[in-house]
N, CA, C and O atoms as a GROMACS GRO file, in nm:
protein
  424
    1UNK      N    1   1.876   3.829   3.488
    1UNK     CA    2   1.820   3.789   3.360
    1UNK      C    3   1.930   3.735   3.269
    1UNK      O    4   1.898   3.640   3.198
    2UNK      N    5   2.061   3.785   3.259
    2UNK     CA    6   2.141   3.758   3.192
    2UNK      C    7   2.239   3.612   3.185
    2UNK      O    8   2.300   3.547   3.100
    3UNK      N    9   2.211   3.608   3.327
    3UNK     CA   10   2.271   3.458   3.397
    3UNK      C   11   2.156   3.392   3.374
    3UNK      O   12   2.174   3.274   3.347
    4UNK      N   13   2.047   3.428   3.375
    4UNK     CA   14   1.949   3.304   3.368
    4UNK      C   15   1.929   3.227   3.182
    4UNK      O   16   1.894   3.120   3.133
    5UNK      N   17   1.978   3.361   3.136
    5UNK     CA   18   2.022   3.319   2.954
    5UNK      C   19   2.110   3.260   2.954
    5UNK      O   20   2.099   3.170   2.871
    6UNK      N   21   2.248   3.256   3.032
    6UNK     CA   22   2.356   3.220   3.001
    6UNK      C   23   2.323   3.042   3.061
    6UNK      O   24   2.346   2.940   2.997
    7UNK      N   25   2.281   3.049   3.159
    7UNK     CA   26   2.268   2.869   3.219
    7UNK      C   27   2.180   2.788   3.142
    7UNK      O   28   2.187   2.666   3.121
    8UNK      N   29   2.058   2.909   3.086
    8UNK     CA   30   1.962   2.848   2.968
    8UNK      C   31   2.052   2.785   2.887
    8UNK      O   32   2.032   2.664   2.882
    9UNK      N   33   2.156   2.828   2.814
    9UNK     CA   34   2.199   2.833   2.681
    9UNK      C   35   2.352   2.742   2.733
    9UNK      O   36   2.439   2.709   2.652
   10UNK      N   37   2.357   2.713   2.873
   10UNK     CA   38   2.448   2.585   2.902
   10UNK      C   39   2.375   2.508   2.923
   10UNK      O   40   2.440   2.410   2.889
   11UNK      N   41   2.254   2.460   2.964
   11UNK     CA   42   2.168   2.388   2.988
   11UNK      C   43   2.152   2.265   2.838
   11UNK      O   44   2.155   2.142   2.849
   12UNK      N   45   2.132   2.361   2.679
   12UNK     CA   46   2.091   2.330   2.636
   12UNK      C   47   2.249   2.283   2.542
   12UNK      O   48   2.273   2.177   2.484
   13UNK      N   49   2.305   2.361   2.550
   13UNK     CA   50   2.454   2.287   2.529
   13UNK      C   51   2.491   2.134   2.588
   13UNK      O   52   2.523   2.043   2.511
   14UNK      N   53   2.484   2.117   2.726
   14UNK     CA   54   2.513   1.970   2.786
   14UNK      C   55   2.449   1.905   2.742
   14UNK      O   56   2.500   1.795   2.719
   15UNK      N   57   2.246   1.928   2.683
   15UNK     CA   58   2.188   1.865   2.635
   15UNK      C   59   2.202   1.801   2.533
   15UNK      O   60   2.161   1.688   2.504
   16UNK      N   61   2.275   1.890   2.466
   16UNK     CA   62   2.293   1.878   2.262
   16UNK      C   63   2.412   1.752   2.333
   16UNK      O   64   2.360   1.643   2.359
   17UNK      N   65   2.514   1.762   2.353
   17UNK     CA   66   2.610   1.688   2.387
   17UNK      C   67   2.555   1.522   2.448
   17UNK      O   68   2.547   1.416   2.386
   18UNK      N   69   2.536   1.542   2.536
   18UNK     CA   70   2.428   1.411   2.570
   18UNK      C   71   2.357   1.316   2.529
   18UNK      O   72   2.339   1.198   2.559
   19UNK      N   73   2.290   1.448   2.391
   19UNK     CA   74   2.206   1.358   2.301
   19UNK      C   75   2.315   1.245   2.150
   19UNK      O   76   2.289   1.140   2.090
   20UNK      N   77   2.428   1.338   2.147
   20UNK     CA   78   2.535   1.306   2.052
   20UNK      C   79   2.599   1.191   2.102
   20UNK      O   80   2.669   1.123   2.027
   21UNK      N   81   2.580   1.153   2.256
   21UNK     CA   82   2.692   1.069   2.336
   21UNK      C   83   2.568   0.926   2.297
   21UNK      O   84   2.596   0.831   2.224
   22UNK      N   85   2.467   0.940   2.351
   22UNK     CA   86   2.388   0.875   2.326
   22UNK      C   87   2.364   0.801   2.154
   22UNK      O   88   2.319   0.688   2.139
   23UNK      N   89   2.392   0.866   2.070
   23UNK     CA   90   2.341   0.884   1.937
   23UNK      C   91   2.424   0.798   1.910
   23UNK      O   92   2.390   0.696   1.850
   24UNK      N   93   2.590   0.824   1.960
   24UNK     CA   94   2.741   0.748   1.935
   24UNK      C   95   2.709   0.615   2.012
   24UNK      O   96   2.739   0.510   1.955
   25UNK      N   97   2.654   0.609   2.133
   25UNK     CA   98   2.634   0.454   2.213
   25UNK      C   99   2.561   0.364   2.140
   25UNK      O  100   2.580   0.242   2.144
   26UNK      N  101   2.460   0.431   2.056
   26UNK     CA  102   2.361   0.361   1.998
   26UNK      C  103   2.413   0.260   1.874
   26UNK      O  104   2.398   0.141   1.845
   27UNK      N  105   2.492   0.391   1.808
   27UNK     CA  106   2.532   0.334   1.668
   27UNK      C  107   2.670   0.227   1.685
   27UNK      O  108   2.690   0.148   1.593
   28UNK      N  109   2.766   0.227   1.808
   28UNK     CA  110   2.879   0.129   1.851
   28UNK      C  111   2.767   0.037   1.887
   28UNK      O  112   2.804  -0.064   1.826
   29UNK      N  113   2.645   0.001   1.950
   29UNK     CA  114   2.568  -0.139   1.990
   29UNK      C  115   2.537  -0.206   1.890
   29UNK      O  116   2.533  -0.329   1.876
   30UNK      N  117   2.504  -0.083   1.786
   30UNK     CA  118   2.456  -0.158   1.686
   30UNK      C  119   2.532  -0.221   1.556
   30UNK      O  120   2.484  -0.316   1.493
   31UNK      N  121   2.681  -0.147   1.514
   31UNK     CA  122   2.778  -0.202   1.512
   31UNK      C  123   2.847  -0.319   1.608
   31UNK      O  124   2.901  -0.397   1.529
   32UNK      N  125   2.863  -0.352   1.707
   32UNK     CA  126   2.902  -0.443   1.794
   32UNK      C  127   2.785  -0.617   1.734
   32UNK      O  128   2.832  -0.731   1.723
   33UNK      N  129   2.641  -0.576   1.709
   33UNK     CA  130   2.567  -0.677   1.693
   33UNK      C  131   2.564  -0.648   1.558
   33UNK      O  132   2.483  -0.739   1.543
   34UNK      N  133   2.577  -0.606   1.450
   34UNK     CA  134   2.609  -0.670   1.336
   34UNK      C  135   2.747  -0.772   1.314
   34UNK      O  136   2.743  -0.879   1.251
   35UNK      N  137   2.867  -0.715   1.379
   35UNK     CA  138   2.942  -0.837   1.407
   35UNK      C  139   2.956  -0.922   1.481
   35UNK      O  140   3.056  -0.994   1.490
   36UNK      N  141   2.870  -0.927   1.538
   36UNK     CA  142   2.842  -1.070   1.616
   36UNK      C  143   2.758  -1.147   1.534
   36UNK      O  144   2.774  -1.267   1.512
   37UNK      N  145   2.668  -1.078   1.491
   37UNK     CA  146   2.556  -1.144   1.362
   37UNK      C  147   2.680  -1.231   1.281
   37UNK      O  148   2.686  -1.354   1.294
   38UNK      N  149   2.761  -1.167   1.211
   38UNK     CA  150   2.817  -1.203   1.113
   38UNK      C  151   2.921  -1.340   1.167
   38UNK      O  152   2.935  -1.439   1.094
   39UNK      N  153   2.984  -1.328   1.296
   39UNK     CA  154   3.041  -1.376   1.352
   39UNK      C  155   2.971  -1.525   1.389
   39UNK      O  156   3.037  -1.629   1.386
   40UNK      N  157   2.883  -1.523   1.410
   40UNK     CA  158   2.777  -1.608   1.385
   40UNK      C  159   2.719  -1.688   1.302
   40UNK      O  160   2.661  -1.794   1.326
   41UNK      N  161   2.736  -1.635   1.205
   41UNK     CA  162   2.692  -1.693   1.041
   41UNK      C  163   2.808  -1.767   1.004
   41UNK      O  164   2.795  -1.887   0.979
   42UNK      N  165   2.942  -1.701   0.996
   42UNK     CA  166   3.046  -1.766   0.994
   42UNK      C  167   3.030  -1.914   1.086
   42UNK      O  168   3.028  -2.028   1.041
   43UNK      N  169   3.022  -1.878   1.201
   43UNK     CA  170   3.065  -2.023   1.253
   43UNK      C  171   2.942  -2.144   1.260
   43UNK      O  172   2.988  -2.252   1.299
   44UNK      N  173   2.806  -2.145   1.232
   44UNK     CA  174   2.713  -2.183   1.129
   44UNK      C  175   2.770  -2.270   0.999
   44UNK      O  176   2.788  -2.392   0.988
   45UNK      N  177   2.790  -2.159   0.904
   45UNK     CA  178   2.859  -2.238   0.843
   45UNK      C  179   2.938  -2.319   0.828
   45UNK      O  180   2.917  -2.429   0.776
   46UNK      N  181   3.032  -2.283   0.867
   46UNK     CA  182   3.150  -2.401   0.944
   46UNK      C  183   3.101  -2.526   0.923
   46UNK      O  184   3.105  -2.612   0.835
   47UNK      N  185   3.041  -2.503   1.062
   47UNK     CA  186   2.942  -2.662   1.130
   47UNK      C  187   2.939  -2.719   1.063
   47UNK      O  188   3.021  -2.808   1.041
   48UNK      N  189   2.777  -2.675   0.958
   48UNK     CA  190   2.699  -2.748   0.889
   48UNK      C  191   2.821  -2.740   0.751
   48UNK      O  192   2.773  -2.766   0.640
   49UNK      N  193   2.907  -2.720   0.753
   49UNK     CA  194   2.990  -2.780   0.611
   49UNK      C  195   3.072  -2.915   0.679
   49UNK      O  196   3.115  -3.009   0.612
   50UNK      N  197   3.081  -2.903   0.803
   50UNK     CA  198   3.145  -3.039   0.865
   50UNK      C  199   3.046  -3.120   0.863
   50UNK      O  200   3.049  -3.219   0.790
   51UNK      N  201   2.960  -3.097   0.930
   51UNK     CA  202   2.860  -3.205   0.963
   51UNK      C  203   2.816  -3.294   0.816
   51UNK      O  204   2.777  -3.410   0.813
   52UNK      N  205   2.831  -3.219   0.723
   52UNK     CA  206   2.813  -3.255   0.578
   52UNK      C  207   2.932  -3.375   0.569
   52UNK      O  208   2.909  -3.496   0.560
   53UNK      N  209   3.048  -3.320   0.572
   53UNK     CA  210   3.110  -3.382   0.528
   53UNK      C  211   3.142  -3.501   0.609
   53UNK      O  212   3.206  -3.583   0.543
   54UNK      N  213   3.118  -3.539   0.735
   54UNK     CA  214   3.123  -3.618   0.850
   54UNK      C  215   2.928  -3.730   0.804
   54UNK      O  216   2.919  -3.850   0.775
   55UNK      N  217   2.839  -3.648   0.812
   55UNK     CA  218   2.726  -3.760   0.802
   55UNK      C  219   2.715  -3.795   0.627
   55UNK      O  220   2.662  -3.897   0.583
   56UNK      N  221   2.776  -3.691   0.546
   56UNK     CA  222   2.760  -3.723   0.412
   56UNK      C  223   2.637  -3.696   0.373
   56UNK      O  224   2.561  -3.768   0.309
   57UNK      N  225   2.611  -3.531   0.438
   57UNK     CA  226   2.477  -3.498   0.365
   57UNK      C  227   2.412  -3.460   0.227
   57UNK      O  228   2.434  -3.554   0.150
   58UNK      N  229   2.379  -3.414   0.198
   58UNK     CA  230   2.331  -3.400   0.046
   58UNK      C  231   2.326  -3.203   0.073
   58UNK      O  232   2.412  -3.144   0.008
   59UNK      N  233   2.279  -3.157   0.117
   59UNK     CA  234   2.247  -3.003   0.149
   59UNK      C  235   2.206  -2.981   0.302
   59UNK      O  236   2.210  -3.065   0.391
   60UNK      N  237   2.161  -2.829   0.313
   60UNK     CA  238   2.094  -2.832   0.410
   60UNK      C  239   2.096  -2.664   0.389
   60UNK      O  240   2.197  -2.614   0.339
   61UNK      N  241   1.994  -2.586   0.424
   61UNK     CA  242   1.964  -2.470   0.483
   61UNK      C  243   1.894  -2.412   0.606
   61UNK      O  244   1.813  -2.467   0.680
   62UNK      N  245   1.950  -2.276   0.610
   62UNK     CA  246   1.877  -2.219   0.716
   62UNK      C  247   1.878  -2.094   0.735
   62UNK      O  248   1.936  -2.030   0.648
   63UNK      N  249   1.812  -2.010   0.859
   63UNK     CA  250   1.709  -1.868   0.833
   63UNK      C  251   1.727  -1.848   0.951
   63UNK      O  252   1.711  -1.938   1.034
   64UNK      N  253   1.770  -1.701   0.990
   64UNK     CA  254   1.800  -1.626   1.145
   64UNK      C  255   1.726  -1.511   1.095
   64UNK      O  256   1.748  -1.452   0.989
   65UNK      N  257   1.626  -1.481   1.190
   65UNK     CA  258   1.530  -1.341   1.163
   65UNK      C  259   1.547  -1.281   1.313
   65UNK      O  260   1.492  -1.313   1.419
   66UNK      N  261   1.652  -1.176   1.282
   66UNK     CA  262   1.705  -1.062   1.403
   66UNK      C  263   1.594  -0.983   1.459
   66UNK      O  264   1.499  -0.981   1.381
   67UNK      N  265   1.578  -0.936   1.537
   67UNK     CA  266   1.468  -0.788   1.598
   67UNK      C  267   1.477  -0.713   1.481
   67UNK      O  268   1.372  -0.698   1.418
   68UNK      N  269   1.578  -0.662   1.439
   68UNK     CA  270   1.619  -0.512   1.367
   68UNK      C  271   1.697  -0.573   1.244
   68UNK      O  272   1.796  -0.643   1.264
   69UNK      N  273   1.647  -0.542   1.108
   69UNK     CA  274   1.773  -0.572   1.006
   69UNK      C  275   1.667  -0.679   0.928
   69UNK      O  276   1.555  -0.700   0.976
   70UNK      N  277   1.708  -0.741   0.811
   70UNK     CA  278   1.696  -0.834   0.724
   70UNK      C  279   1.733  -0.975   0.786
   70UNK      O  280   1.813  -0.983   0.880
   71UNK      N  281   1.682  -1.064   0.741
   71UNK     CA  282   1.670  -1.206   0.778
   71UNK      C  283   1.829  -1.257   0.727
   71UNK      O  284   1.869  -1.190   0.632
   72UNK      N  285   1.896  -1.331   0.760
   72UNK     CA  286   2.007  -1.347   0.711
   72UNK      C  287   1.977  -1.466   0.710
   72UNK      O  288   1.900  -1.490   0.803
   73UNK      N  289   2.013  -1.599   0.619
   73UNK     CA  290   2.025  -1.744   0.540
   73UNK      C  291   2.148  -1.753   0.501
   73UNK      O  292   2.236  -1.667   0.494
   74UNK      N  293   2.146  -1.910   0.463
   74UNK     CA  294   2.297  -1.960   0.455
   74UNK      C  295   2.169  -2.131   0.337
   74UNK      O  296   2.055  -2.178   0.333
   75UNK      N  297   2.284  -2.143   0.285
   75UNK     CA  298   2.198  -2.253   0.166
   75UNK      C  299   2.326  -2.322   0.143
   75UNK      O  300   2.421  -2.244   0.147
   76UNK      N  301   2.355  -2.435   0.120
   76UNK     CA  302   2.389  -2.560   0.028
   76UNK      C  303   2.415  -2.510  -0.091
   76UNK      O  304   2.313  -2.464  -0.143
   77UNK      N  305   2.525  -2.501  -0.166
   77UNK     CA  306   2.501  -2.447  -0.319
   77UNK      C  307   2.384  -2.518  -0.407
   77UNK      O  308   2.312  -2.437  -0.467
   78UNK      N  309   2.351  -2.669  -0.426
   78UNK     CA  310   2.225  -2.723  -0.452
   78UNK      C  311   2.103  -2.689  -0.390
   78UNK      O  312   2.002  -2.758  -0.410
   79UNK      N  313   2.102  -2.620  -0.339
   79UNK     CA  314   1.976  -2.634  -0.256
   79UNK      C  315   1.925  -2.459  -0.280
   79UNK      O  316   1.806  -2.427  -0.280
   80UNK      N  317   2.011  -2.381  -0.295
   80UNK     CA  318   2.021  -2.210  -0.284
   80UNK      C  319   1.887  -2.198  -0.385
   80UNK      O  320   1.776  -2.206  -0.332
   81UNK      N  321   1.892  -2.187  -0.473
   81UNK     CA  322   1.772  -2.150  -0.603
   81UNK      C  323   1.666  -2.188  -0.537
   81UNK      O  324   1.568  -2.112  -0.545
   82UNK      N  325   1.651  -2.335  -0.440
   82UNK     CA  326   1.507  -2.362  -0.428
   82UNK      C  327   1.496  -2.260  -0.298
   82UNK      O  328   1.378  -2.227  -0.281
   83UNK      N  329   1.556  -2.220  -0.233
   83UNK     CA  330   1.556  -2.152  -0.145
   83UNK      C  331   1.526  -2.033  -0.116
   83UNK      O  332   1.470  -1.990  -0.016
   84UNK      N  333   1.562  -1.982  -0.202
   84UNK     CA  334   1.542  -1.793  -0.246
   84UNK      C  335   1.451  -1.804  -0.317
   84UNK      O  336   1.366  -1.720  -0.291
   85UNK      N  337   1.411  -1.905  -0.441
   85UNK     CA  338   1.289  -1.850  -0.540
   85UNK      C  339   1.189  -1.935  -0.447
   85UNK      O  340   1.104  -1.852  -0.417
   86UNK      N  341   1.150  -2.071  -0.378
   86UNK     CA  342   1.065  -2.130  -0.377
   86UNK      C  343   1.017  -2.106  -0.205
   86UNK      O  344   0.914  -2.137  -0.145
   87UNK      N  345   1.100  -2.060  -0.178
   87UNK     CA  346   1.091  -2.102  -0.002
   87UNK      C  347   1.021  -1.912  -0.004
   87UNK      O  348   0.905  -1.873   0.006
   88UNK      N  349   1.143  -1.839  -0.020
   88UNK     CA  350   1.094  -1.684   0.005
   88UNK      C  351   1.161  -1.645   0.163
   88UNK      O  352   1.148  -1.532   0.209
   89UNK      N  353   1.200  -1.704   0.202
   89UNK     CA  354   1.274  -1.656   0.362
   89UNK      C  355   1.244  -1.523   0.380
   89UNK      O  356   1.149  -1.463   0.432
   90UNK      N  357   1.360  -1.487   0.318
   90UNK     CA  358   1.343  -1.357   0.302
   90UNK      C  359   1.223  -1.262   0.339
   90UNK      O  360   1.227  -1.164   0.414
   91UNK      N  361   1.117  -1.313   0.269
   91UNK     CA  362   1.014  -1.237   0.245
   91UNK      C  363   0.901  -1.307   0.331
   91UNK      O  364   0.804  -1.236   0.356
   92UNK      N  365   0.900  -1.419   0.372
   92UNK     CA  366   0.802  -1.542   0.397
   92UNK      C  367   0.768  -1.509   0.589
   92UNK      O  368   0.663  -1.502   0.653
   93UNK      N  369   0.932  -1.496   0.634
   93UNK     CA  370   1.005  -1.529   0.773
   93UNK      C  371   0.915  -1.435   0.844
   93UNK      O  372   0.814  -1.465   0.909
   94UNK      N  373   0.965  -1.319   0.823
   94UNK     CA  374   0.904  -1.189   0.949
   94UNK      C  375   0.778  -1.189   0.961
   94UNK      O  376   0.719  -1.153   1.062
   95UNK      N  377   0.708  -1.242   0.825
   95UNK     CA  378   0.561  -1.218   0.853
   95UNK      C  379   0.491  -1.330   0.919
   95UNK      O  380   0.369  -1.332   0.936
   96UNK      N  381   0.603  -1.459   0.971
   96UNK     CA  382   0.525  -1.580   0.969
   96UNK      C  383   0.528  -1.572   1.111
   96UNK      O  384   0.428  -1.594   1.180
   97UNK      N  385   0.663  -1.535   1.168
   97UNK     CA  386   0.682  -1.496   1.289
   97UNK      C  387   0.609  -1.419   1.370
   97UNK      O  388   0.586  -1.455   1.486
   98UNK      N  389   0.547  -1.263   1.302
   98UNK     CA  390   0.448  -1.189   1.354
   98UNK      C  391   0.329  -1.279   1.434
   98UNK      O  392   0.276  -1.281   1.545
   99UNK      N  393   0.323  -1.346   1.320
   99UNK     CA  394   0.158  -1.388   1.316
   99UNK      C  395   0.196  -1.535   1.400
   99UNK      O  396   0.114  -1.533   1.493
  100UNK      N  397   0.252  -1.621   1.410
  100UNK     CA  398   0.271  -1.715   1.504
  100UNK      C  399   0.345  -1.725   1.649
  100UNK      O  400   0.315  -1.801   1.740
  101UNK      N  401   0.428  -1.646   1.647
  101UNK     CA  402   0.502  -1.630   1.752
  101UNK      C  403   0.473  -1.603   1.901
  101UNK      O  404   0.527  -1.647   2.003
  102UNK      N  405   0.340  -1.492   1.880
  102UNK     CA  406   0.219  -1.440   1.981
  102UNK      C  407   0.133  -1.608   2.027
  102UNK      O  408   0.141  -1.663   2.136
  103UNK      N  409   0.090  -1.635   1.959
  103UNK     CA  410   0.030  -1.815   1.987
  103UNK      C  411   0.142  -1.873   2.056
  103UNK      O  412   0.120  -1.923   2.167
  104UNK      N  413   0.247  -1.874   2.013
  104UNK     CA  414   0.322  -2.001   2.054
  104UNK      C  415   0.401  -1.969   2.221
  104UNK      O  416   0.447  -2.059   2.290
  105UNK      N  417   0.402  -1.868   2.247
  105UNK     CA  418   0.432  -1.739   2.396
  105UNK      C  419   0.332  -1.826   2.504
  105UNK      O  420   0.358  -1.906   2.594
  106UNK      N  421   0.187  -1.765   2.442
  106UNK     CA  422   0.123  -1.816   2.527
  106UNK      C  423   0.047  -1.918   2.533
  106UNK      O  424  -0.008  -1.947   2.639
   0.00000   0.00000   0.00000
C-alpha cells in the first residue's frame, strides 16, 4: 500500500513536470512567431518604402490577420488616418475573413 502511494505521488510529480515542459514549449513557439511576425513587418516595410521610391508612388497600405493575436498593418504616413478611421482593419479583417474565407476553400 505504501509503495503504491509512493509511485502514485511519483506518477503525479513527472506529470506536474511534463505539463510545465510543455507549458515552456508552448510559450518559446509562441515567442519564436511573434518575432518572426515582427521580422516580417520589418522587411514589408522596407520593400514597399523602395518600391515607392523606385515607381514614385503616392502611398500604399496593408493588413496581415495571424491565426492567434491582433491584425497587424503598416500605412503610408498620408494614407494612415484613412486607414484606421475609414477602412477599420483592425476591426473590419477577422470578421470578413470568418465569413468569406469558408466560400472561397471550397
Amino acid at each position: 500500500m505504501w509503495k503504491d502511494h509512493m509511485l502514485l505521488q511519483k506518477l503525479k510529480e513527472d506529470r506536474k513536470i511534463i505539463e510545465e515542459e510543455e507549458a515552456e514549449t508552448l510559450a518559446k513557439q509562441e515567442a519564436s512567431r511573434r518575432k518572426k511576425m515582427a521580422r516580417a513587418q520589418d522587411s514589408i516595410l522596407k520593400y514597399m518604402v523602395k518600391i515607392m521610391e523606385v515607381c514614385k508612388g503616392k502611398g500604399f497600405v496593408y493588413g496581415i490577420v495571424p491565426e492567434k493575436g491582433k491584425p497587424v498593418t503598416g500605412s503610408f504616413d498620408s494614407l494612415r488616418e484613412w486607414w484606421k478611421d475609414k477602412v477599420r482593419f483592425n476591426r473590419n479583417a477577422p470578421t470578413a475573413i470568418a465569413e468569406y474565407l469558408p466560400a472561397l476553400i471550397f
